[in-house]
VEXLUMPA-280291 format. One record per residue: residue in one letter; x, y, z of N, C-alpha, C in turn. Coordinates in steps of 0.2 Angstrom, whole numbers, plus 5000, padded with zeros to 4 digits. Example, Ala and Ser with C-alpha at 12.3 -4.5 7.8 and 13.67 -1.06 7.14 Angstrom:
<sites>
A506649725039506249785039506649845039 S506449895035506849955036506450005039 
</sites>
This chain:
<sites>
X507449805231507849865233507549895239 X506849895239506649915246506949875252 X506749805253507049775258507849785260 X508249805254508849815253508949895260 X508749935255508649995259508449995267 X507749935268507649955275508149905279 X508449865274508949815279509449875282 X509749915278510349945279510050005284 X509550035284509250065289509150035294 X508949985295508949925302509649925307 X509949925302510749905305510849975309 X510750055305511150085307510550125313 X509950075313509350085319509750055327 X509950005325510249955327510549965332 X511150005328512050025329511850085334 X511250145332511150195338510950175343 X510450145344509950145348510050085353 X510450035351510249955352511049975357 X511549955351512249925352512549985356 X512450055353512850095355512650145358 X512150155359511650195365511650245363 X511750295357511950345356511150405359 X510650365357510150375358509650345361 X509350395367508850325370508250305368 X508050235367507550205364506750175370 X506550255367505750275371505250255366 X504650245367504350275364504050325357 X504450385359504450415352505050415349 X505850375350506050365346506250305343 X505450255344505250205340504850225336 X504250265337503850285333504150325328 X504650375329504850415323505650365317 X505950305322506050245319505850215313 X505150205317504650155312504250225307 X504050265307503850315303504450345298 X504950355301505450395296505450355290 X505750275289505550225283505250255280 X504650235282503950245279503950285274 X503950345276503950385272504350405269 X505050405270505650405265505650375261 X505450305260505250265256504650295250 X504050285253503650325251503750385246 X503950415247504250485243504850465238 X505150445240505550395234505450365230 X504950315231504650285224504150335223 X503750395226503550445222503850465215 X504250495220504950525213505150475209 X505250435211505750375206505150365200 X504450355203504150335198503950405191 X504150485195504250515190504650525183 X505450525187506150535185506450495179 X506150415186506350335181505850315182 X505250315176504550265178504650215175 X504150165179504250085175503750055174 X503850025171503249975167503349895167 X502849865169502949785171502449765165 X502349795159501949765153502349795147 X502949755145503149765141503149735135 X503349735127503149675124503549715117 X503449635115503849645106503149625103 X502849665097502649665094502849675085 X502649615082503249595074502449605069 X502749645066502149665058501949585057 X501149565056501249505053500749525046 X500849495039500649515035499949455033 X499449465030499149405028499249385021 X499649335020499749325012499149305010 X498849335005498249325000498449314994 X498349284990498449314983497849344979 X498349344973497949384969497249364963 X497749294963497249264958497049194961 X496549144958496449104963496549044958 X496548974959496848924957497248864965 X497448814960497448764963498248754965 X498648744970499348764973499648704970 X500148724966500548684966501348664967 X501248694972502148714976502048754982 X502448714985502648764993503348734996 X503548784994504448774993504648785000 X504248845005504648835010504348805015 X504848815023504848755026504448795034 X504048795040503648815045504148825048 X504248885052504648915056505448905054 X505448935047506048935043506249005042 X506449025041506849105041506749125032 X506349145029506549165023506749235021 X506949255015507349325014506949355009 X506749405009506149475004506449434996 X505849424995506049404988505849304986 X506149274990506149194991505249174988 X504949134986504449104983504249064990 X503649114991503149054995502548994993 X502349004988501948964986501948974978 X501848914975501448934966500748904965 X500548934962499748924961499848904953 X499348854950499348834944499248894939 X499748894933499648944927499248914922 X499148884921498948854915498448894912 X497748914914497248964911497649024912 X498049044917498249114917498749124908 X499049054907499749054901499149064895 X498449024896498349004889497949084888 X497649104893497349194892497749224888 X498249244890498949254888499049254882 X499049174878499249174871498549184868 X498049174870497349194867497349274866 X497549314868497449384867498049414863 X498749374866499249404861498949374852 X498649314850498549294844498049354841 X497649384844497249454844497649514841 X498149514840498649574840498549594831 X499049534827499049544821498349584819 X497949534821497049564819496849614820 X497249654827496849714829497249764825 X498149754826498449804819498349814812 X498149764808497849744803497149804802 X496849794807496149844807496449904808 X497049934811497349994811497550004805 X497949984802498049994796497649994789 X497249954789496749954784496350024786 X496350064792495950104794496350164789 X496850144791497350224790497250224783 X497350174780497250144772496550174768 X496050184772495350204771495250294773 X495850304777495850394777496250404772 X496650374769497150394763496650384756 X496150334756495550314751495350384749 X495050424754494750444754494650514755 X495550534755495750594752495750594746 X495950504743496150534735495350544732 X494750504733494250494730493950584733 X494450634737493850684739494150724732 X494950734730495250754727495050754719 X494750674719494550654712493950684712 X493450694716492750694715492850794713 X493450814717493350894716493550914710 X494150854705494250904700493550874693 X493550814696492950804691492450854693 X492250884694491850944699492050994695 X492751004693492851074691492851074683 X493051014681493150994675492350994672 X491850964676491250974672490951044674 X491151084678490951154678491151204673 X491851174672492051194664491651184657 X491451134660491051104653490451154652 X490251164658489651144660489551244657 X489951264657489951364656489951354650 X490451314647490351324638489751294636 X489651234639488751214632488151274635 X488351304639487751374641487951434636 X488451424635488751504631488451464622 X488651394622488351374617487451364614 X487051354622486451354621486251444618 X486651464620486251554621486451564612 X487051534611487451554604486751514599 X486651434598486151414594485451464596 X485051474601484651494601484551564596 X485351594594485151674592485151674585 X485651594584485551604577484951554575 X484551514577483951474577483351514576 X483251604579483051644580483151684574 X483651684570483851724567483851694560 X483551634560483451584553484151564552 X484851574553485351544553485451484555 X485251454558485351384562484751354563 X484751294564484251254565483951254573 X483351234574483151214582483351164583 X483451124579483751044581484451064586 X484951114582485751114586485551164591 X485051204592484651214599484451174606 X484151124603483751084607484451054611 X484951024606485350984607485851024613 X486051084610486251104615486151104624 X485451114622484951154631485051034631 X484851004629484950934632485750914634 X486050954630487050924634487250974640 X486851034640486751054646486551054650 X485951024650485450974657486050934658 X486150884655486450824657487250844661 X487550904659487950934660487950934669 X487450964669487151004675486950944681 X486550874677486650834682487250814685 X487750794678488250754680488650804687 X488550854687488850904693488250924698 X487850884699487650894706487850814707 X487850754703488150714706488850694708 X489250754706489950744708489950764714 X489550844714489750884721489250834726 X488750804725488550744730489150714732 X489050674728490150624730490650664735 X490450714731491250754738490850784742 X490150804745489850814750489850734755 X489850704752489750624757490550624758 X491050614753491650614756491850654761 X491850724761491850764766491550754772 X490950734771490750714779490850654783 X491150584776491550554780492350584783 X492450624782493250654783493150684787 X492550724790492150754794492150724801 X491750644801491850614807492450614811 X492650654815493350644821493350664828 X493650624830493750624838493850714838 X493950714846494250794850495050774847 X495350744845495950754845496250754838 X495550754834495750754825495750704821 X495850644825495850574821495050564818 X494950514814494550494810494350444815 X493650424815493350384817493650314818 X493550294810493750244809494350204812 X494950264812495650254815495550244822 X495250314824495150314830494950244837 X494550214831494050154834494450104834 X495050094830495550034828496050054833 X496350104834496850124841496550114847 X495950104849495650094856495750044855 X495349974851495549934852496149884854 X496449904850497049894850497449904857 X497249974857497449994866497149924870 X496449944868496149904875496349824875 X496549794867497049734870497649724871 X498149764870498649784873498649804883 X498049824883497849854893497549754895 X497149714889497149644893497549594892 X498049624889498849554888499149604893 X499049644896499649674902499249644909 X498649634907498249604914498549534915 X498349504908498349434908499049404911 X499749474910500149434911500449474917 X500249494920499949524927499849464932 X499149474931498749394930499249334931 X499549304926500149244925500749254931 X500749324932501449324936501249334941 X500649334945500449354953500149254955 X500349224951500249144952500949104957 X501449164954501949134959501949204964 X502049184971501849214976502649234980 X502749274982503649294984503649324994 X504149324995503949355004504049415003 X503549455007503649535005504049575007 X504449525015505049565019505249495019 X505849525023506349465027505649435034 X505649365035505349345039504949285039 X504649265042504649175043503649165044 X503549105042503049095040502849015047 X502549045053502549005058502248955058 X501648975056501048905055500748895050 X501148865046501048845035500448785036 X499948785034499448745031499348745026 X499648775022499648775016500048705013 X499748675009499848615005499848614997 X500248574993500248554987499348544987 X499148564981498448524980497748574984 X497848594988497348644991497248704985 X496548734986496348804981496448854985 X496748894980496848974986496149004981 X495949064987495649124984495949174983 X495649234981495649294981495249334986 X495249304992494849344998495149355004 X494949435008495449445014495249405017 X494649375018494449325024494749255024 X494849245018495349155019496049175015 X496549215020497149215019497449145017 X497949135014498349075010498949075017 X499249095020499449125026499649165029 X500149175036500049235039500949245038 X501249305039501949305036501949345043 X502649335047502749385052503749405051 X503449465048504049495046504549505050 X505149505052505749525055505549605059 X505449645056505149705059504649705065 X505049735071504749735076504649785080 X504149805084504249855090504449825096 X504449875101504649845108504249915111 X503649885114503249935117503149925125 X503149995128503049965135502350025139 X501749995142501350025143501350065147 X501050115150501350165155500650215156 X500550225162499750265163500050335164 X499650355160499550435157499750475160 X499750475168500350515169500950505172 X501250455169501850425171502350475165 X501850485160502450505155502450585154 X502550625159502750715160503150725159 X504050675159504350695159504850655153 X504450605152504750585144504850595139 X505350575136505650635129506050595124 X505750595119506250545114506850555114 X507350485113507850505115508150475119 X507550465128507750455133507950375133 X508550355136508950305139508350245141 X508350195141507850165144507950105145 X507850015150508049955148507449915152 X507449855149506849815148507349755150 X506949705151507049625153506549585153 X506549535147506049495144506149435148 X505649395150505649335153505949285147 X506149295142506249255138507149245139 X507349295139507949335141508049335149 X507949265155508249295161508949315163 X509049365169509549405172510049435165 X509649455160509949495154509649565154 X509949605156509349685153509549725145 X509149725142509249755136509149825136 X509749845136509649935133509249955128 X509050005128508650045121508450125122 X508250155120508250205115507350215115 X507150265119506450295117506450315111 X505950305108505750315100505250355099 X504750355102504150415102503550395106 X503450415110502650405114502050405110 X501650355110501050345103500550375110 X500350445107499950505112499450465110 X499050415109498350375108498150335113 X497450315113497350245115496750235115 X496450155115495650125112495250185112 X495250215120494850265122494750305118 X495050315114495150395108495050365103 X494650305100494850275093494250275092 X493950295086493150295084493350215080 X492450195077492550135075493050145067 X492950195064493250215059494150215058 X494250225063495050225064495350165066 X496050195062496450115060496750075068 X497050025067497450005074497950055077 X497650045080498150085087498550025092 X499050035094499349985100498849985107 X498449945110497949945112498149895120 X498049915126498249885131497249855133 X497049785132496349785135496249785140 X496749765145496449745150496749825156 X497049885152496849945156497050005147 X496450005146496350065140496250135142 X496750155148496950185149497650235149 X498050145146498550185146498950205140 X499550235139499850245133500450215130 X500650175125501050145123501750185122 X502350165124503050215121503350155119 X503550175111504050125108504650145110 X504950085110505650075113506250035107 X506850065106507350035100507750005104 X507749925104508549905106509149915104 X509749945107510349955104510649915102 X510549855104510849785100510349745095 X510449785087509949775084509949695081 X510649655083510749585080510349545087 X510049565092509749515096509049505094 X509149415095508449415091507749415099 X507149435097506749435100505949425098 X505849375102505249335098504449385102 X504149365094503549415093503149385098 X502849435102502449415110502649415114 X503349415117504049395122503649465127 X503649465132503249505137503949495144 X503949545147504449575151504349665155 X504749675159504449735162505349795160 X505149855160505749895159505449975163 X505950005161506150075164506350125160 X505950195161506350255157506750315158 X507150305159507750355163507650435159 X507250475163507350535161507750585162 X507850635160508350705159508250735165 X507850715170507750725179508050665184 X508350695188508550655195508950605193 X509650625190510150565189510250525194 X510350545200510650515205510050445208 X509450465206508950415209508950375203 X509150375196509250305191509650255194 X509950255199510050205202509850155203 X509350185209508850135210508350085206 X508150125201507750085197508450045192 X508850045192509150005188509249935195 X509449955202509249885202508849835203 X508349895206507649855201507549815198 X507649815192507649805186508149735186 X508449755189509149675189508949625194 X508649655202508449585205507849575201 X507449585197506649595193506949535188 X507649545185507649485179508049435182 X508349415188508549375192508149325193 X507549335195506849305196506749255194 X506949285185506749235179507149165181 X507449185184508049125183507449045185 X506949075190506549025193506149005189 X506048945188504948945186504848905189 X504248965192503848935200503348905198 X503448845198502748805195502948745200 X502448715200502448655204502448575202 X502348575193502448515191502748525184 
</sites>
């Protein structure tokens, strides 16, 4: 565009000075000639790099995920195919069930046994209401007893006293009332122990006993939900739409359960289109803004898109503690702005590097210029300057 410009400025250098004398060509209006350019240039791509800034580091970057599994065992399928297109859901690998299936029936056969204990429990709090109920009216029944052979010891003693009666049907008496009196301290024993078995209960009211049969119960009910957890994380599924570039993965190989030895890497459909820009290149950027790129992968095509937000970040500001940021190494200076192509059905491959432009809500008339820019800039591509 420059050369453009100063061609057409040459000519009309040319047409005054040269062909049609308008002006005589001295000294100082050579020197103000060759300076004028200069600087009108100059000051142009000043502003241009305001208005309409550009970036020659552009790039698509695609989520890629590390397929890990859950469980570990030995593979026995890999249904899909390397740099194949698979769809959110499709089976990427199956790992052996066998110990996961027999876990499984091993705890479900636990079940009958652990309900069985619930029930026998419940069975033992109903035990032992009825034996609290038996033990209190025999309780009452020999306290009954137990007032008349006293009113009866007091009756023989007065006639035994009084020559009417014998000591024998005395004696007898105060003996059926001792024995009276045992047999009711070992009833009210019986319903003090059963009380304090009825006694034992959780904060919630339940009986011990019950209580201890519902946990466990619970708690095998919480390892057949693992187990079959467990069984069902053996087949492995894709988490988005997306393809699977460099499959090493084979029939017969061990997978683990470790971030460090991924099973492989999934690079999802889901992309950015990010272009880097020093810091203050972007005073005038606003989401929203208009803006096109041109991938070398893509030559003499320019792709439209759509500002999507400036990521106000970069390395320099990132403690070690902080997550990934979009990071430029080789100038950690600058700041990334994500960029949306309007054409969401073209496809573009993850790493595809190219340079674009951001047309701001300043200096319409100078968007010109950078647009064509931008056009001789993917014209370029058309070459590949290599020499073998």
């Amino acid at each position: 565009m420059e050369l453009l410009l100063l061609g057409i400025y040459s000519v009309f250098v040319w047409l005054i000075f040269i062909k049609l004398k308008w002006l005589p060509w001295n000294i100082y209006t050579q020197v103000t000639a060759l300076m004028l350019p200069i600087i009108a240039l100059t000051m142009l791509i000043l502003y241009l790099n305001i208005v309409a800034p550009s970036s020659h580091d552009v790039r698509v970057i695609n989520y890629m995920v590390d397929i890990i599994p859950q469980v570990r065992g030995r593979v026995i399928d890999v249904p899909i195919e390397p740099n194949r297109h698979v769809m959110e859901g499709e089976v990427l690998f199956r790992i052996d069930p066998t110990n996961y299936d027999l876990r499984v029936k091993s705890l479900e056969a636990r079940v009958p046994e652990a309900k069985a204990m619930l029930i026998s429990a419940t069975a033992f709090q109903k035990e032992l209401y009825a034996q609290l109920d038996s033990a209190r009216g025999k309780s009452a029944a020999i306290s009954a007893r137990l007032k008349l052979a006293r009113e009866r010891v007091a009756q023989t003693k007065e006639l035994s006293e009084a020559g009417a009666g014998t000591v024998f049907d005395y004696q007898e008496a105060q003996t059926a009332t001792s024995k009276l009196e045992s047999d009711l301290e070992a009833s009210k024993a019986l319903e003090s122990q059963i009380s304090h078995k009825l006694a034992a209960r959780t904060d919630d009211g339940q009986l011990a006993e019950i209580a201890k049969a519902e946990s466990e119960l619970v708690q095998l009910d919480a390892e057949i939900a693992e187990a079959k957890w467990e069984l069902d994380q053996t087949t492995v599924y894709a988490p988005s739409d997306g393809t699977v570039v460099n499959l090493q993965l084979r029939e017969g190989a061990f997978t683990v359960a470790l971030p460090l030895a991924p099973a492989m890497t999934f690079v999802e459909d889901e992309q950015w289109v990010i272009a880097f820009y020093a810091q203050n290149e972007l005073r005038k950027v606003e989401d929203g803004n208009d803006a096109e790129i041109f991938l070398h992968t893509y030559p003499n095509q320019i792709i439209k898109c759509k500002v999507h937000s400036v990521v106000w970040a970069s390395g320099q500001g990132k403690l070690p503690i902080a997550g990934m940021i979009p990071d430029d190494p080789t100038d950690p200076n600058r700041f990334p702005v994500r960029l949306i192509p309007e054409d969401e059905e073209l496809f573009l491959a993850a790493g595809a590097r190219g340079s674009g432009a951001i047309y701001t809500h300043s200096g319409h008339m100078f968007h010109i210029l950078r647009k064509v820019l931008l056009r001789v800039g993917t014209k370029i591509d058309w070459f590949i300057l290599k020499l073998h």
